[in-house]
C-alpha positions in Angstrom: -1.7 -13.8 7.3 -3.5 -11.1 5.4 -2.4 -11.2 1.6 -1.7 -7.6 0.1 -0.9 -7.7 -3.7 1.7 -5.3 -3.9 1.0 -2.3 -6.4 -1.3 -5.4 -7.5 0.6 -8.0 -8.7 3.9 -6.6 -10.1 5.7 -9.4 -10.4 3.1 -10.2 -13.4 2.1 -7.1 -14.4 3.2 -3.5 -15.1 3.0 -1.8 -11.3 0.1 -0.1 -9.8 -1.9 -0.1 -13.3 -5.2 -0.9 -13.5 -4.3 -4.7 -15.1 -1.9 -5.2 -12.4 -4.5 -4.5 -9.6 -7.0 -6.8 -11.3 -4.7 -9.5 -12.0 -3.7 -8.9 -7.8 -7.3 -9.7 -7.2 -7.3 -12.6 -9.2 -4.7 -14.0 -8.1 -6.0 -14.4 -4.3 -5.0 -11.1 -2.4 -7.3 -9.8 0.4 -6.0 -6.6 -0.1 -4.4 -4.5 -2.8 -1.6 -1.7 -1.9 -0.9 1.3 -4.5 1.5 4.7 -4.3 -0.6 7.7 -4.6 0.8 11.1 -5.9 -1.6 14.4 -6.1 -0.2 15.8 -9.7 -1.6 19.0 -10.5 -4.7 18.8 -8.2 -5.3 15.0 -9.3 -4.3 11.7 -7.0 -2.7 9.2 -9.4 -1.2 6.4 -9.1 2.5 6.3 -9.2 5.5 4.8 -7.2 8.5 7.0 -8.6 9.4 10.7 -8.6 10.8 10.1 -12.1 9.2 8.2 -14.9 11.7 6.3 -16.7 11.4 3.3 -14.7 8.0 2.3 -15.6 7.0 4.4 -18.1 8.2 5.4 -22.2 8.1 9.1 -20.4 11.4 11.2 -18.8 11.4 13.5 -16.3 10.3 14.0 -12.8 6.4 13.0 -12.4 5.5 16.1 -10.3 6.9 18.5 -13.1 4.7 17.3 -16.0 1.2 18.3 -17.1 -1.8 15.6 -16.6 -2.0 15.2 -20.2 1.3 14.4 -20.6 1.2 11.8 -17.6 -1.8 10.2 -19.1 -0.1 10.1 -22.6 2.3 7.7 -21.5 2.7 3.7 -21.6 3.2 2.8 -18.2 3.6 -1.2 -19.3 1.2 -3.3 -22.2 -0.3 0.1 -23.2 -2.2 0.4 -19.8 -2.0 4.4 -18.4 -1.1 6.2 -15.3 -4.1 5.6 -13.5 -6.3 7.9 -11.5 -6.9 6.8 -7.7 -10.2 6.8 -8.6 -10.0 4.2 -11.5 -8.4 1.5 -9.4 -11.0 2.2 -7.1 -13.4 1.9 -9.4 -11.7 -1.6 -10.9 -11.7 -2.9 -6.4 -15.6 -3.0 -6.7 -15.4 -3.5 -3.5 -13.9 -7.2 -3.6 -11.2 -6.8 -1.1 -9.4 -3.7 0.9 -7.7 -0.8 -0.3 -3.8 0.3 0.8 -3.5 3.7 -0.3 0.3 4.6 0.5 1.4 8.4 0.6 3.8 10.0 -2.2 5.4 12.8 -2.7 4.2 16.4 -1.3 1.4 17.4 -0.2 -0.8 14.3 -0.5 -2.4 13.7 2.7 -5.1 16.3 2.2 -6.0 15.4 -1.2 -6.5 11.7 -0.4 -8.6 12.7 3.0 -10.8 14.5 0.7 -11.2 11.9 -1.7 -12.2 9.4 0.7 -14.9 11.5 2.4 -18.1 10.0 0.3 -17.1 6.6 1.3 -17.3 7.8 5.0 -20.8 9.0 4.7 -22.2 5.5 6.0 -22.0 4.2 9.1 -19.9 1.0 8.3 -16.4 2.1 7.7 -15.0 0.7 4.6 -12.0 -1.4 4.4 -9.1 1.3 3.3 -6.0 1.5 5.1 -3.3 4.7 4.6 0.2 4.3 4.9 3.5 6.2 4.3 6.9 6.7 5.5 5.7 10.3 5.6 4.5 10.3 9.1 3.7 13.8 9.5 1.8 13.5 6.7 -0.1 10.6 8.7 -0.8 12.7 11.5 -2.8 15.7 8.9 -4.3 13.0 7.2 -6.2 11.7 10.6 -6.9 14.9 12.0 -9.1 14.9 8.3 -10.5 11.2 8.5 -10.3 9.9 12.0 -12.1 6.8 10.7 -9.8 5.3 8.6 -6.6 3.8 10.2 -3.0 4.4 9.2 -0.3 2.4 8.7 3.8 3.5 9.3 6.0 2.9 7.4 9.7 1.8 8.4 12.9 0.7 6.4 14.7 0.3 10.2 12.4 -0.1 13.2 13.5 0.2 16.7 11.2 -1.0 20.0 11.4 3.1 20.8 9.9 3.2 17.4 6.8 0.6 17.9 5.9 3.0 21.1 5.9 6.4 19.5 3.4 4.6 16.4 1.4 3.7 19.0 1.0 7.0 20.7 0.6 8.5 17.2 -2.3 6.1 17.2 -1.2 4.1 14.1 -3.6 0.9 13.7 0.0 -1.2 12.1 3.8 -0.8 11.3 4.7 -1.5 8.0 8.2 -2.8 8.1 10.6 -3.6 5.9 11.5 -7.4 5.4 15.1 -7.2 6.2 14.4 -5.2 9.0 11.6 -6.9 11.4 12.6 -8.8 14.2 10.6 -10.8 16.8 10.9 -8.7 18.7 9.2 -5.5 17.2 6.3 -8.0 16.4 5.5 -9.1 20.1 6.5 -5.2 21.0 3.6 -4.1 18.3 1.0 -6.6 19.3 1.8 -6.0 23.1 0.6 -2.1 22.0 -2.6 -3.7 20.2 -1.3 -2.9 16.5 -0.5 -4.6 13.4 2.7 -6.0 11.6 2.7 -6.1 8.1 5.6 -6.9 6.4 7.2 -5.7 2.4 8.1 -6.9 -0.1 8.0 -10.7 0.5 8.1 -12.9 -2.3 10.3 -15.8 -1.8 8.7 -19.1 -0.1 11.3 -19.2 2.4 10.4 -15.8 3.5 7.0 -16.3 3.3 7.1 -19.1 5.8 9.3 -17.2 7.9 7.1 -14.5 8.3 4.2 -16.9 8.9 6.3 -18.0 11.5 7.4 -15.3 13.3 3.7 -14.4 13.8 3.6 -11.3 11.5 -0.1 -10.3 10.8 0.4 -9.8 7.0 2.8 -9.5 4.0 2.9 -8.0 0.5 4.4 -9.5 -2.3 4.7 -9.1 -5.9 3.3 -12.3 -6.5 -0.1 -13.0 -4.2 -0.1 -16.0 -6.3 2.4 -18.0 -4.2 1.4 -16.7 -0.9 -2.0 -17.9 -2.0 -1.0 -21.2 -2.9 1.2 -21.8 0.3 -1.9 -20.9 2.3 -4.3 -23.2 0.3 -1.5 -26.0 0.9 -1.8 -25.6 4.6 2.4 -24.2 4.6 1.2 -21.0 6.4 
């Protein structure tokens, strides 16, 4: 199974910051998944519409100033970073999840991704949302790069419209995914990737169920369980 830290590694370190992707990497993941807002012409990285949660700030994200947002201790006095900082901290040692937030965001990221798509070898970026609309613009920008669907509930009708929408995987919730929807999704040539799994017991059930890849807030145990031969 493919190894995504989720927004890094947030079950050690303050969410999609800098230090939390770093540690992700660290800590074994392949890939490393963050929530991307475009704030006042700028993609950040953010999960929330409101910033009490992870932050010492109040308020809705989209309604303050960059300045502001930057201001703000979003965990061990590390920022709100730009997209292109935890790009920048990836040098390139394992993939990219960029997941869709908020408004208007598909655009914005498409645009941002365009010098990596000058070469011929396509780099390993995925984009993923619940906003599936917002899928569709973003591929009609960057036809390259595959997408990823997001689904709290997934249905087998579900798994066939992805697939007709041309999504590369479904992202499913782990509550949600059934046997089922994973032979249904590999039977259309895509992807399952499952969130948020952290607990051994899940983790081996996933592995089990044949499930192409997880996230979890702690890569650190999948990693383990996979250098243990358990997975």
């Amino acid at each position: 199974m493919i190894l995504f830290g989720h927004r890094g590694a947030a079950g050690h370190e303050p969410e999609n910051t800098v230090l939390s992707v770093r540690k992700g990497i660290e800590l074994g993941s392949d890939w490393i998944e963050v929530d991307v807002f475009c704030v006042k012409g700028e993609l950040i990285v953010f999960h929330d519409r409101t910033l009490g949660r992870t932050t010492n700030g109040r308020g809705f994200l989209m309604w303050r100033s960059l300045d502001y947002l930057r201001s703000l201790d979003a965990g061990k006095g590390q920022k709100i970073p730009f997209l292109k900082e935890v790009v920048e901290a990836l040098e390139g040692r394992v993939g990219l999840n960029i997941e869709l937030k908020g408004p208007r965001t598909a655009e914005p990221v498409a645009r941002f991704l365009d010098p990596y798509m000058a070469g011929t070898e396509v780099p390993r970026i995925l984009v993923s949302s619940f906003d599936h609309a917002g899928l569709r613009r973003f591929c009609l920008l960057q036809n390259r790069i595959p997408v990823g669907y997001l689904y709290r509930k997934i249905r087998i009708a579900d798994v066939t419209r992805a697939r007709e929408a041309g999504a590369f995987s479904l992202h499913c919730a782990l509550r949600a995914i059934r046997r089922p929807v994973v032979l249904k999704a590999h039977a259309c040539g895509m992807k399952v990737f499952v969130f948020t799994v952290n607990e051994p017991d899940d983790i081996r059930r996933m592995a089990d169920m044949g499930v192409d890849g997880i996230f979890s807030d702690y890569p650190d145990r999948v990693h383990r369980m996979r250098l243990e031969g358990r997975i």
